[in-house]
DRENDRENTI-584816 format. One record per atom (N, C-alpha, C, O): x, y, z; residue number from 0; residue in one letter. Coordinates in steps of 0.02 Angstrom, whole numbers. Layout:
BEGIN
PT       x       y       z    k  r
PT       X       Y       Z  NUM  A
...
This chain:
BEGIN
PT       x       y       z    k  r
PT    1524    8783    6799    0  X
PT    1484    8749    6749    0  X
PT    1517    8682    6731    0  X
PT    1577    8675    6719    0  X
PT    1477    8642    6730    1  X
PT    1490    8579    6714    1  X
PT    1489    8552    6629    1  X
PT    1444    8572    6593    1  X
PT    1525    8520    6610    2  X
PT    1537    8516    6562    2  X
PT    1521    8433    6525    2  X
PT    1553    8388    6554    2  X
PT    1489    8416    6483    3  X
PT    1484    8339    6496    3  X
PT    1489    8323    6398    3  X
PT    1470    8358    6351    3  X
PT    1523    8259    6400    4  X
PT    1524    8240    6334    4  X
PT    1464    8213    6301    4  X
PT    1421    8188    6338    4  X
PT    1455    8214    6230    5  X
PT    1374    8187    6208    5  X
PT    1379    8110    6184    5  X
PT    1432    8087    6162    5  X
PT    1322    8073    6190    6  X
PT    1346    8002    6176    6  X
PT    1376    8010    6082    6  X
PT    1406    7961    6061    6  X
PT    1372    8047    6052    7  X
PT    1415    8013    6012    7  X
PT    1511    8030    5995    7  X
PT    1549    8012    5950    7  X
PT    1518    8067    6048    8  X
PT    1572    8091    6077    8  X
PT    1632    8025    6118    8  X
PT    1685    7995    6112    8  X
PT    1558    8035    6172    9  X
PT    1609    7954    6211    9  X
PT    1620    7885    6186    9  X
PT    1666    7845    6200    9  X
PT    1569    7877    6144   10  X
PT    1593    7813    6104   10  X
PT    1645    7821    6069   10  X
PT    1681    7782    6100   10  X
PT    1675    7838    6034   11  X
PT    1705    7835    5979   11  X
PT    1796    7850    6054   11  X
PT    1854    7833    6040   11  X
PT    1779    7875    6106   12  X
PT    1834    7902    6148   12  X
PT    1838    7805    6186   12  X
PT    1880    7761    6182   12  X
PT    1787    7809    6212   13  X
PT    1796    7737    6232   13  X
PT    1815    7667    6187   13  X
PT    1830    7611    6205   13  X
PT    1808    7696    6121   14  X
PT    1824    7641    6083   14  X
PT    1899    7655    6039   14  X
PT    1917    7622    5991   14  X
PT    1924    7691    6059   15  X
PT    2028    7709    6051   15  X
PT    2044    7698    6109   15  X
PT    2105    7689    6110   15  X
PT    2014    7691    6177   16  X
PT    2051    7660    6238   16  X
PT    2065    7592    6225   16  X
PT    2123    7572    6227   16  X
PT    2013    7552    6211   17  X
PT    2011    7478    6210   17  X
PT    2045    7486    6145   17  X
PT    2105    7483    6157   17  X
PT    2036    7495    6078   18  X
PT    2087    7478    6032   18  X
PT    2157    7510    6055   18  X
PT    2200    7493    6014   18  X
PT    2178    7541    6094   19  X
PT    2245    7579    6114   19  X
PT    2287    7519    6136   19  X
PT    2341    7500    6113   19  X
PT    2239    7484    6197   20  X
PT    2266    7419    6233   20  X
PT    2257    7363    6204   20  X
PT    2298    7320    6218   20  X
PT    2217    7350    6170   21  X
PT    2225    7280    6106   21  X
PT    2272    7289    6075   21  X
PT    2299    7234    6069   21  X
PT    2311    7342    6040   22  X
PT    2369    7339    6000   22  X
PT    2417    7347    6042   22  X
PT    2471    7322    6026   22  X
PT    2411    7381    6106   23  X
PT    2498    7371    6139   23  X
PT    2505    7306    6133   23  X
PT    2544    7281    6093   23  X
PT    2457    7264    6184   24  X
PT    2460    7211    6201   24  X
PT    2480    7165    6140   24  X
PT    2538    7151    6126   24  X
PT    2428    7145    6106   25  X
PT    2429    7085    6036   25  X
PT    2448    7115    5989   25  X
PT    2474    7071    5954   25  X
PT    2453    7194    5947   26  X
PT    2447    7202    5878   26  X
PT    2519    7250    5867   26  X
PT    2542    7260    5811   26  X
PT    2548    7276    5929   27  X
PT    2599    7324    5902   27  X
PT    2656    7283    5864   27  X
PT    2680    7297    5809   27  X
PT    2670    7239    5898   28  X
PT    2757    7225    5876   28  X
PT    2746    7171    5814   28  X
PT    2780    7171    5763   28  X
PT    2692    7126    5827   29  X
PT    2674    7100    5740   29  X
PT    2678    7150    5670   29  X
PT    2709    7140    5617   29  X
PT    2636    7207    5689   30  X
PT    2612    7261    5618   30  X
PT    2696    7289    5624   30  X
PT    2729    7300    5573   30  X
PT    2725    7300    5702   31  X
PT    2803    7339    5677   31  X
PT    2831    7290    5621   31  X
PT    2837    7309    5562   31  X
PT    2846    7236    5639   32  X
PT    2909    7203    5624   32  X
PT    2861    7188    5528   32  X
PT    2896    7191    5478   32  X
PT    2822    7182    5524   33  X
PT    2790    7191    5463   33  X
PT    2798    7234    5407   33  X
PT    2807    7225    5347   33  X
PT    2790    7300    5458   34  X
PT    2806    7361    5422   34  X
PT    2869    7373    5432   34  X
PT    2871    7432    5415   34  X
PT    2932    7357    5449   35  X
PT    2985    7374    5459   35  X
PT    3033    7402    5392   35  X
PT    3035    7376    5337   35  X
PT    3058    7446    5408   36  X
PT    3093    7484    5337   36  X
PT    3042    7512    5284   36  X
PT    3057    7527    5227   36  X
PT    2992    7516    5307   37  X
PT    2924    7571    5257   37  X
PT    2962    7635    5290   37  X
PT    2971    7684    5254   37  X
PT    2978    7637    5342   38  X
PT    3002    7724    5352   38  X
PT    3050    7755    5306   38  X
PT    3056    7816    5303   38  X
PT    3086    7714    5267   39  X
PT    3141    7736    5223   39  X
PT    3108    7758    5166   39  X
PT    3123    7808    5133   39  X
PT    3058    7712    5153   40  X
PT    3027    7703    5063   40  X
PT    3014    7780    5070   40  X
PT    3037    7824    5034   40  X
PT    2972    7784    5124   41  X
PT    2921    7851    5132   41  X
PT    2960    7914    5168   41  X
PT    2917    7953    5191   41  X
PT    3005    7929    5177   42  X
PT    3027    7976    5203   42  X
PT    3040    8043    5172   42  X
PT    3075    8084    5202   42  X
PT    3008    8060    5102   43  X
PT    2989    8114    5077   43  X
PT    2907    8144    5113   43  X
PT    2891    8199    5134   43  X
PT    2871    8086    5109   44  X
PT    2820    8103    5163   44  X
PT    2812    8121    5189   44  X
PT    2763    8158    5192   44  X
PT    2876    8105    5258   45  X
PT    2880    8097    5306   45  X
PT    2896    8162    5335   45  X
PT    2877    8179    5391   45  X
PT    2940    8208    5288   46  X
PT    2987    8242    5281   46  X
PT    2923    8333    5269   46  X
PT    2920    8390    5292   46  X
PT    2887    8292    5220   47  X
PT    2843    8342    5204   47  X
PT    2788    8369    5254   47  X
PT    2769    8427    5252   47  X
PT    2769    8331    5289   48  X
PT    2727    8308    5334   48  X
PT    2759    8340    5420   48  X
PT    2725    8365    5465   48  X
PT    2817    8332    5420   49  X
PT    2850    8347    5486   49  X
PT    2774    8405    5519   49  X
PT    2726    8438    5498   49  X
PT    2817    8382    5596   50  X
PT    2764    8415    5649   50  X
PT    2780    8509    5642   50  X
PT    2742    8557    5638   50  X
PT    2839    8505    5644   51  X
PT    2860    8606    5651   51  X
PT    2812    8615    5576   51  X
PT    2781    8666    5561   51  X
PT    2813    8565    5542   52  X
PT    2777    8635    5453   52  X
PT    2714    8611    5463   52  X
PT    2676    8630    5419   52  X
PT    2688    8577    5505   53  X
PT    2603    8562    5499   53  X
PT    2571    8635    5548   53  X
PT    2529    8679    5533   53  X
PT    2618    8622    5619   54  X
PT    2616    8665    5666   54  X
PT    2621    8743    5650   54  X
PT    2595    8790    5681   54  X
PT    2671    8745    5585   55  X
PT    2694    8839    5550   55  X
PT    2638    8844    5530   55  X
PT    2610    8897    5545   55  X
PT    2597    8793    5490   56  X
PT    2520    8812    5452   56  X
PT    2482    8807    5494   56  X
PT    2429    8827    5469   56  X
PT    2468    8785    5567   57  X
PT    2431    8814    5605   57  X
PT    2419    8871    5622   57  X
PT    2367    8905    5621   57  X
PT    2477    8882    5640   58  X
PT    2512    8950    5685   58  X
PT    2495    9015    5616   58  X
PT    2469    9070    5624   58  X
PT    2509    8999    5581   59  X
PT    2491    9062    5529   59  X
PT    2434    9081    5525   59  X
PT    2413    9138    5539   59  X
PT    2386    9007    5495   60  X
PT    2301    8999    5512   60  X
PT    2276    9038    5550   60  X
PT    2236    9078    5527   60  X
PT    2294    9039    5630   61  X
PT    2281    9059    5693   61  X
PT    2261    9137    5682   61  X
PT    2205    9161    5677   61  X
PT    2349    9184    5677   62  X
PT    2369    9231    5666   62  X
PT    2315    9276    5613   62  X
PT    2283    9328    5620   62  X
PT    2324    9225    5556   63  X
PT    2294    9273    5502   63  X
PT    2201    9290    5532   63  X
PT    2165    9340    5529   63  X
PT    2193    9236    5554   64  X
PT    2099    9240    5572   64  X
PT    2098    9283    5628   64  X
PT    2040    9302    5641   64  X
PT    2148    9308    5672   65  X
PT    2138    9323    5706   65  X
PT    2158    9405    5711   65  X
PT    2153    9435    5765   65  X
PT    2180    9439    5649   66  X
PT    2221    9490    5624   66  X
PT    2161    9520    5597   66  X
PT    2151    9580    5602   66  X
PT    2102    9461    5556   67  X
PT    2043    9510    5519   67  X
PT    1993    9493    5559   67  X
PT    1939    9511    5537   67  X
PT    1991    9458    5622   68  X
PT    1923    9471    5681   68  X
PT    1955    9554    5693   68  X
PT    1922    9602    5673   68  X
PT    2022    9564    5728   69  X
PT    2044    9627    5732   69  X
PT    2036    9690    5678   69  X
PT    2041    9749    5694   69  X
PT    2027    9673    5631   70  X
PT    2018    9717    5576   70  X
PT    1955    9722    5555   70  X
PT    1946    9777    5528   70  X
PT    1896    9681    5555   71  X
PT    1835    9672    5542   71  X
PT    1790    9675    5609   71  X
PT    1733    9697    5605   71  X
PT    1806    9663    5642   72  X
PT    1770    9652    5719   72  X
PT    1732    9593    5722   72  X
PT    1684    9605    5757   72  X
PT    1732    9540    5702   73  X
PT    1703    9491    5691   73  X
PT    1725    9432    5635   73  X
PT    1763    9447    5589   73  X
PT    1701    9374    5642   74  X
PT    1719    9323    5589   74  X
PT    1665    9279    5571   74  X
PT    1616    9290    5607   74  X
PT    1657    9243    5537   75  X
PT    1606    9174    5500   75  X
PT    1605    9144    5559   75  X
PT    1646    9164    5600   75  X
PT    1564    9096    5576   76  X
PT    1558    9031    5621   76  X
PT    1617    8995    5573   76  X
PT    1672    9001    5600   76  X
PT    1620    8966    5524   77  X
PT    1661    8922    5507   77  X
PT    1736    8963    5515   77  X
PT    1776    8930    5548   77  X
PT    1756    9012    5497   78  X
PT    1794    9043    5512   78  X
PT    1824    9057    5616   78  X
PT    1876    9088    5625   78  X
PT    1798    9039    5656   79  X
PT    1801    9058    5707   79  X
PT    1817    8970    5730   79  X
PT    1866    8948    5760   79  X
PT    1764    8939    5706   80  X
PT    1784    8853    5705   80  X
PT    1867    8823    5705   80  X
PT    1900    8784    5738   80  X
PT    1877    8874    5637   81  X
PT    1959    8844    5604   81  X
PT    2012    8887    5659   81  X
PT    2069    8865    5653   81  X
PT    2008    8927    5697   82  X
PT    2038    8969    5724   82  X
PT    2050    8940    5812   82  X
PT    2095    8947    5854   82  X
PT    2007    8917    5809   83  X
PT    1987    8881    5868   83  X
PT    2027    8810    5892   83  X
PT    2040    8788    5948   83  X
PT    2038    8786    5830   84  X
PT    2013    8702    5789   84  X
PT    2129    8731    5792   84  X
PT    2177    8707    5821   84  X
PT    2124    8762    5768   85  X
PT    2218    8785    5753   85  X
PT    2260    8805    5819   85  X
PT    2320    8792    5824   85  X
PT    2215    8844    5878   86  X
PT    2245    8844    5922   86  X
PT    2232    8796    5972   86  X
PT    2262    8809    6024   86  X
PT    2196    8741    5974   87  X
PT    2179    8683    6024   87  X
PT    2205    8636    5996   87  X
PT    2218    8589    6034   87  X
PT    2223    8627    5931   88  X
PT    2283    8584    5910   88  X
PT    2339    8583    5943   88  X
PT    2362    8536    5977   88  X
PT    2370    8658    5929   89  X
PT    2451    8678    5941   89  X
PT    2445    8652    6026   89  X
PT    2484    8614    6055   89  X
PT    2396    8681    6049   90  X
PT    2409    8672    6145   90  X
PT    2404    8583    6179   90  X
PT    2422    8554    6230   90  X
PT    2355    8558    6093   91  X
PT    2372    8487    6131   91  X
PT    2430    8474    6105   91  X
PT    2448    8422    6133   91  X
PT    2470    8490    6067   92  X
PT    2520    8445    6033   92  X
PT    2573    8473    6085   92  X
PT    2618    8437    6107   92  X
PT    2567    8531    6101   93  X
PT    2637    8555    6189   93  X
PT    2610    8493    6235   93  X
PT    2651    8452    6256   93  X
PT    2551    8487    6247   94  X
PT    2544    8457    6306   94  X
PT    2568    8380    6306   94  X
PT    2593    8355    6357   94  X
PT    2559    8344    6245   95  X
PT    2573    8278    6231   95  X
PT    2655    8283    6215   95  X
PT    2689    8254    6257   95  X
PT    2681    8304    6176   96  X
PT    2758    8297    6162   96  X
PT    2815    8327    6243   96  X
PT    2869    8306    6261   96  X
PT    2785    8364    6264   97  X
PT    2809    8373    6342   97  X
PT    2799    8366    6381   97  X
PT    2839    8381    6426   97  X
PT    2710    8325    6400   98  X
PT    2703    8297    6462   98  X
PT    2678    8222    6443   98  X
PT    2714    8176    6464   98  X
PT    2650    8214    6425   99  X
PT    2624    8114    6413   99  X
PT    2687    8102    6360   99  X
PT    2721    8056    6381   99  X
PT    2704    8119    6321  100  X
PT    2768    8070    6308  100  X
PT    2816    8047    6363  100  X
PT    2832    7988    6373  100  X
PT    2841    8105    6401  101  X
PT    2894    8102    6450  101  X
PT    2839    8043    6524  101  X
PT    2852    7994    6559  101  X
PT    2797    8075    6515  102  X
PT    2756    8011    6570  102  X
PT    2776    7950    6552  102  X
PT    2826    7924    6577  102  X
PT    2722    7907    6488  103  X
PT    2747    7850    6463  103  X
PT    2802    7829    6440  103  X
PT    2802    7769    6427  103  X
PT    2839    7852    6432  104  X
PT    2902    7839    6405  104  X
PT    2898    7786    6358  104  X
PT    2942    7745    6368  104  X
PT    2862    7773    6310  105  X
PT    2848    7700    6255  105  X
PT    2912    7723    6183  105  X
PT    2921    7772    6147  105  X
PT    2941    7664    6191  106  X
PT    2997    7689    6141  106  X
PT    2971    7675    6064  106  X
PT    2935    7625    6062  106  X
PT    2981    7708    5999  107  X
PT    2968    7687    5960  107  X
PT    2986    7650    5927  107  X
PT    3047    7639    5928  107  X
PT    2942    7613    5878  108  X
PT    2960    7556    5831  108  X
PT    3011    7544    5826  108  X
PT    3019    7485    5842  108  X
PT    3067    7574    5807  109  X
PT    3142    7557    5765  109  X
PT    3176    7545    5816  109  X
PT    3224    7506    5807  109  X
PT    3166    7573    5887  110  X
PT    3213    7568    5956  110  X
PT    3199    7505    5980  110  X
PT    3242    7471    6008  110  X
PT    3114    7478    5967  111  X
PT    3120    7397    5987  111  X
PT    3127    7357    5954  111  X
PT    3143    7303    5977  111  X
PT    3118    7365    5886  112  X
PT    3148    7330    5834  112  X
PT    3221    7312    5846  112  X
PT    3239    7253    5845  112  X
PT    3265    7365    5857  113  X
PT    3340    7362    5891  113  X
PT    3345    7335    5958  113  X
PT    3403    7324    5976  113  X
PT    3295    7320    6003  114  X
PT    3311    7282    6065  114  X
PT    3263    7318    6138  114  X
PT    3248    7288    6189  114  X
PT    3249    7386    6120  115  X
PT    3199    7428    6168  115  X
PT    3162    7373    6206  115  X
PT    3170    7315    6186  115  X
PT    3133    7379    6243  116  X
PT    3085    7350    6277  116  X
PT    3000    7385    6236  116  X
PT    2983    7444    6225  116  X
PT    2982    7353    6229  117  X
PT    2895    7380    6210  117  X
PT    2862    7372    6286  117  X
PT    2844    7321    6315  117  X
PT    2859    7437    6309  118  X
PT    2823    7424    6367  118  X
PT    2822    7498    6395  118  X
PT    2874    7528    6383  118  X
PT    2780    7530    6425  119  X
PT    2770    7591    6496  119  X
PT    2850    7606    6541  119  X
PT    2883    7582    6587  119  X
PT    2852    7652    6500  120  X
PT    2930    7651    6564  120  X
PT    2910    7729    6612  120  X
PT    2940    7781    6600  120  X
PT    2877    7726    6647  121  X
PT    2833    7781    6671  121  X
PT    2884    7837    6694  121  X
PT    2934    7814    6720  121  X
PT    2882    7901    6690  122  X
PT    2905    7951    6708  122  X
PT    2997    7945    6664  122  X
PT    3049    7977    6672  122  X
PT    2984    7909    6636  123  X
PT    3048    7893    6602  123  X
PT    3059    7899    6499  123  X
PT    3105    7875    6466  123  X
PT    3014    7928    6481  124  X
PT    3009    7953    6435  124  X
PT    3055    8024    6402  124  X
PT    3064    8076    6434  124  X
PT    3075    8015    6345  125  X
PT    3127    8057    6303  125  X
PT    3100    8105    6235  125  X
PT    3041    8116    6221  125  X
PT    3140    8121    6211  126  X
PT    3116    8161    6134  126  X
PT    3103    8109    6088  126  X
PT    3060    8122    6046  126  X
PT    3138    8039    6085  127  X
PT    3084    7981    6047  127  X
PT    3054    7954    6056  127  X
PT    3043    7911    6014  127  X
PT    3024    7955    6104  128  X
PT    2950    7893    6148  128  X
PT    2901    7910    6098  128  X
PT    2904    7968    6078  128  X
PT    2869    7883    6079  129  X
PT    2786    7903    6033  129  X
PT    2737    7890    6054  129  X
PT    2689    7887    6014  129  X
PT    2723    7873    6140  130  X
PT    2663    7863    6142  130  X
PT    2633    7917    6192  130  X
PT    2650    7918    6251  130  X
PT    2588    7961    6166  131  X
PT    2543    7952    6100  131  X
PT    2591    7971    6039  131  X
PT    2647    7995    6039  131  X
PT    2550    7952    5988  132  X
PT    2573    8010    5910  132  X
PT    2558    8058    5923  132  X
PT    2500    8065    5944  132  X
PT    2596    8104    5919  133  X
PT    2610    8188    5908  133  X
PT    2545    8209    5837  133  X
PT    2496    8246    5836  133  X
PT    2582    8158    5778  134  X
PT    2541    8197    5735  134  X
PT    2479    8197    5744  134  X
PT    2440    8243    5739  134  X
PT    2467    8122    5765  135  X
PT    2362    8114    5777  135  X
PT    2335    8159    5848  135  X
PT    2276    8174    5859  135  X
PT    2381    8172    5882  136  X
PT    2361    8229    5928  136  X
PT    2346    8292    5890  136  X
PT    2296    8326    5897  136  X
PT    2387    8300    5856  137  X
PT    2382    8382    5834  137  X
PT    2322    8372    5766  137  X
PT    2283    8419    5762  137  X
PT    2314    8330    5727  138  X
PT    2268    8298    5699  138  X
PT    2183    8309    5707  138  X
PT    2138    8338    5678  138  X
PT    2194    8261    5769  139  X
PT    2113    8242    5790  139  X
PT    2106    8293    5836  139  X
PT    2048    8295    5855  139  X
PT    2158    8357    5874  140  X
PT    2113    8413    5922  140  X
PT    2102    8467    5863  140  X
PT    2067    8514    5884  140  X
PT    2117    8474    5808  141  X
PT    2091    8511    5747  141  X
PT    2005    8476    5731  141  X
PT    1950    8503    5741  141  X
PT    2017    8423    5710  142  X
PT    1958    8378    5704  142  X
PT    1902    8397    5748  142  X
PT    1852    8432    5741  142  X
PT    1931    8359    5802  143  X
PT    1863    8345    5860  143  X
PT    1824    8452    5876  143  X
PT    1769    8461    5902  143  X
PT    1859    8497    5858  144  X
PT    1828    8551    5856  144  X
PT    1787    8562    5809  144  X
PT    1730    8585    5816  144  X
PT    1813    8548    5758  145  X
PT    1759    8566    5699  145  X
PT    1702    8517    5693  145  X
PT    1646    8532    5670  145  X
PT    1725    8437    5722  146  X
PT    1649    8407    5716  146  X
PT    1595    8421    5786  146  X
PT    1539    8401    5801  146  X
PT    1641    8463    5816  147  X
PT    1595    8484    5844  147  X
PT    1532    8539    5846  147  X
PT    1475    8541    5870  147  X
PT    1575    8585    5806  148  X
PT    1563    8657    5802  148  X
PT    1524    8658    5710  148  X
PT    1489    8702    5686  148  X
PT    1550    8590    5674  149  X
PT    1529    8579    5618  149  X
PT    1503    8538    5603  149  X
PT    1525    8516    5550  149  X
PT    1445    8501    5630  150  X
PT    1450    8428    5622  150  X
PT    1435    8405    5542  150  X
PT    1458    8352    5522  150  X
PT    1405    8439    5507  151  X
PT    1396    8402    5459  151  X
PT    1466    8372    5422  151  X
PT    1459    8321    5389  151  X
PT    1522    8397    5427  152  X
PT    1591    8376    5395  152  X
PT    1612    8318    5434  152  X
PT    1666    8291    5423  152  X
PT    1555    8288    5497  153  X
PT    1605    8254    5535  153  X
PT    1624    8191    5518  153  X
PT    1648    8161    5566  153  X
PT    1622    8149    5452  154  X
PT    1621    8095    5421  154  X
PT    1691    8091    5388  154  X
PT    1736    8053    5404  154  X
PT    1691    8142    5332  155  X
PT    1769    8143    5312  155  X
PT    1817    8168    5372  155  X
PT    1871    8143    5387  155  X
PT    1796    8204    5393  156  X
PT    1830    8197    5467  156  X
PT    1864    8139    5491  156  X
PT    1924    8123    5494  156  X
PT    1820    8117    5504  157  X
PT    1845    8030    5540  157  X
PT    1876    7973    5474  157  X
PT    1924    7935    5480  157  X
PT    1840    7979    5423  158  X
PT    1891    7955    5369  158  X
PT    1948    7999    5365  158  X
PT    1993    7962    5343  158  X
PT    1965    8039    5371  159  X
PT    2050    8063    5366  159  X
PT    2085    8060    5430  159  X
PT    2146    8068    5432  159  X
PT    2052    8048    5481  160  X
PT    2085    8021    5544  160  X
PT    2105    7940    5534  160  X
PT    2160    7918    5550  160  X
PT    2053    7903    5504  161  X
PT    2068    7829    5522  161  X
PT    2137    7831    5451  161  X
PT    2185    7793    5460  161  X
PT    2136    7869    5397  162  X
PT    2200    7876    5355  162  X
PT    2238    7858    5391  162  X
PT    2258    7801    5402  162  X
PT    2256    7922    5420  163  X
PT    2305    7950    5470  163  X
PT    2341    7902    5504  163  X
PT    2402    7895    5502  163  X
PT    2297    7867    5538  164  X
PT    2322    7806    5598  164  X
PT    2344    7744    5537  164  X
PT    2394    7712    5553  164  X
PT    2318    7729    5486  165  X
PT    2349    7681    5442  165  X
PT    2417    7695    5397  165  X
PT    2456    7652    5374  165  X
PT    2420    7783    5388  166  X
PT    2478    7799    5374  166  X
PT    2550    7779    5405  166  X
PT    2603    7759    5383  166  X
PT    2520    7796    5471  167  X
PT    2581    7817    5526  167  X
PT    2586    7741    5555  167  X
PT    2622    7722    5601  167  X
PT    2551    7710    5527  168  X
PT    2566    7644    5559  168  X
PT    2608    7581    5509  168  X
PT    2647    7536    5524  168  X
PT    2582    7602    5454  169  X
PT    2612    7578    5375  169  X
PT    2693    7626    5359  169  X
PT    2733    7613    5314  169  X
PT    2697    7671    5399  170  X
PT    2763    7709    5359  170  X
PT    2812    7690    5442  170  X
PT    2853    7727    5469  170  X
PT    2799    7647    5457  171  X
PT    2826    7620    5515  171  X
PT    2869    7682    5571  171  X
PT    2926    7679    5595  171  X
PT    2806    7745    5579  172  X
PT    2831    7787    5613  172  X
PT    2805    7780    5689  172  X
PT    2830    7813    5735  172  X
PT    2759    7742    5698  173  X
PT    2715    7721    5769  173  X
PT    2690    7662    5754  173  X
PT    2671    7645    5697  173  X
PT    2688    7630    5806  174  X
PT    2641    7572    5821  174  X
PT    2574    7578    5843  174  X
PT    2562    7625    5881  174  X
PT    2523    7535    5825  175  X
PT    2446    7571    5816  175  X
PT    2423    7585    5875  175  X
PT    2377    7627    5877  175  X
PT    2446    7557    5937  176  X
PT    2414    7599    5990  176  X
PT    2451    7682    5997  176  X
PT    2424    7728    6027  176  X
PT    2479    7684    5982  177  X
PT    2526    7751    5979  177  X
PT    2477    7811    5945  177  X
PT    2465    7870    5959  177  X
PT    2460    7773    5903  178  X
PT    2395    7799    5823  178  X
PT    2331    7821    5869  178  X
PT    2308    7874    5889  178  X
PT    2317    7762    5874  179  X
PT    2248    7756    5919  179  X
PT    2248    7802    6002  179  X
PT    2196    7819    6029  179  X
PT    2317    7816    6031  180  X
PT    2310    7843    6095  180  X
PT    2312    7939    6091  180  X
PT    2290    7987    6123  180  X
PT    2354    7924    6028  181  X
PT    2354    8009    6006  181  X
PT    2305    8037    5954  181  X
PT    2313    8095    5935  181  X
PT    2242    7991    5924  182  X
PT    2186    7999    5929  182  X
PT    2128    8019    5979  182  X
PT    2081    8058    5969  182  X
PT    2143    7980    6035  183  X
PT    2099    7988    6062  183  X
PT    2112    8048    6105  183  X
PT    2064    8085    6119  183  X
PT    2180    8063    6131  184  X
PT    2196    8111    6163  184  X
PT    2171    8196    6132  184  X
PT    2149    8248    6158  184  X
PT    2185    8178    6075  185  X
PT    2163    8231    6040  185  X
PT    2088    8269    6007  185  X
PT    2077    8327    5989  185  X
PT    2038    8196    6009  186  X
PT    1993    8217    6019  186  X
PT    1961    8240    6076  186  X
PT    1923    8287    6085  186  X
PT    1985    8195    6115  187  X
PT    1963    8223    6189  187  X
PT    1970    8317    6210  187  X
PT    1933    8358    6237  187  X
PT    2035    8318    6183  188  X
PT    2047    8390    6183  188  X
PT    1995    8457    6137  188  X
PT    1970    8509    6161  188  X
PT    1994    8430    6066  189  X
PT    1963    8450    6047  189  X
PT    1886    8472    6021  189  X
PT    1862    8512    5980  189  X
PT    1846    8396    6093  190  X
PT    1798    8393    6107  190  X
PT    1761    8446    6148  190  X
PT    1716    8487    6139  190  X
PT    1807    8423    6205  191  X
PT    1819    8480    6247  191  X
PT    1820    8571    6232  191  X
PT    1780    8613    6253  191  X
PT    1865    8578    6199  192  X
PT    1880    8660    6167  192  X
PT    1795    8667    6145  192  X
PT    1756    8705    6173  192  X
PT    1778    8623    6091  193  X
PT    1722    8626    6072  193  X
PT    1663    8618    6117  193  X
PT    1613    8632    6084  193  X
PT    1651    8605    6161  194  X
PT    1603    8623    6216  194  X
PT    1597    8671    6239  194  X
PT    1544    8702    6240  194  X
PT    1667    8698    6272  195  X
PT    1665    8776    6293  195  X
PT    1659    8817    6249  195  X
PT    1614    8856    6265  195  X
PT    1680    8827    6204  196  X
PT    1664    8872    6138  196  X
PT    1585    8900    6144  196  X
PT    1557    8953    6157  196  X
PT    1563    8816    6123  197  X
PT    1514    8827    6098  197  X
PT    1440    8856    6161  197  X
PT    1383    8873    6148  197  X
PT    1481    8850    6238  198  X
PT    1439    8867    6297  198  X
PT    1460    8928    6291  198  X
PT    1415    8963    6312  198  X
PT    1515    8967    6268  199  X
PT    1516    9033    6279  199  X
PT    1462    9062    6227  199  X
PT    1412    9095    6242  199  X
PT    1481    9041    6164  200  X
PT    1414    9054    6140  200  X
PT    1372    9074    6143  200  X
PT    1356    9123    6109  200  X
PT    1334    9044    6187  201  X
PT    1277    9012    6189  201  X
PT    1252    9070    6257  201  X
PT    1197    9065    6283  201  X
């Protein structure tokens, strides 16, 4: 079975490619050196926010919905959404922090601020490369399930995504294609989940 995205799916995917590469190119290292030392101001945030305690409240999420489908034999549509939406997060956020980071190898802000190169160092990527963002991966494949599976929420949806990318770009933890590539990666993912879901369904 073939699987195909809906036009208001691919727009919004085709339009974080082209903003991904407008900011490597022209917008990253201006907005860095701008925002430079916001990571300090904000590092209670930062701190609060970390990927392992966003990921523990997934992982619990997951667990618990999936303890009273076992105990109930069944769950809510919105309930089955969030369950869904928690484990296609966690699997994009493995797939991006251990395989497309280590691909691109893009060093972050503070490393080129210190002298890094801003650029693709392909297959040469480490535990600090950020491109994509981790968090907007794990973010937008939560997202892109539920506006799929939910659409009417899909507005604040995308207003707490475009947050997101102004957060992480203002607390000088990524540069906006970084924002914008682990957006899109993540909807894509969670577009996806949400197709099949919703064909099993069906």
């Amino acid at each position: 079975m073939i699987f195909r995205l809906r036009a208001h799916q691919t727009w919004p995917l085709a339009f974080l490619i082209a903003a991904a590469v407008v900011s490597f190119v022209w917008l990253d290292l201006p907005l860095a050196r701008w925002t430079a030392g916001n990571i300090g101001r904000m590092n209670a945030l930062g701190t609060g926010l970390a990927s392992p305690i966003l990921l523990s409240i997934e992982a619990a999420t997951a667990l618990t919905l999936i303890v009273v489908r076992l105990a109930r034999g069944h769950l809510s549509r919105w309930n089955e959404a969030v369950a869904l939406a928690s484990l296609t997060s966690i699997c994009a956020y493995a797939v991006n922090e251990n395989v497309l980071k280590l691909i691109f190898g893009v060093p972050n802000p503070q490393s080129v601020l210190m002298g890094a190169s801003h650029a693709l160092h392909l297959m040469a990527g480490g535990p600090t490369s950020s491109f994509p963002s981790g968090h907007m991966v794990l973010a937008s494949a939560f997202a892109g399930v539920l506006m799929n599976l939910q659409p009417r929420i899909a507005w604040p949806l995308w207003a707490l995504l475009a947050f997101g990318i102004l957060l992480l770009v203002w607390g000088d933890w990524h540069f906006a294609s970084d924002a914008f590539a682990g957006t899109f990666a993540g909807l894509a993912a969670g577009f996806l989940a949400g197709e099949v879901w919703q064909a099993h369904a069906d």
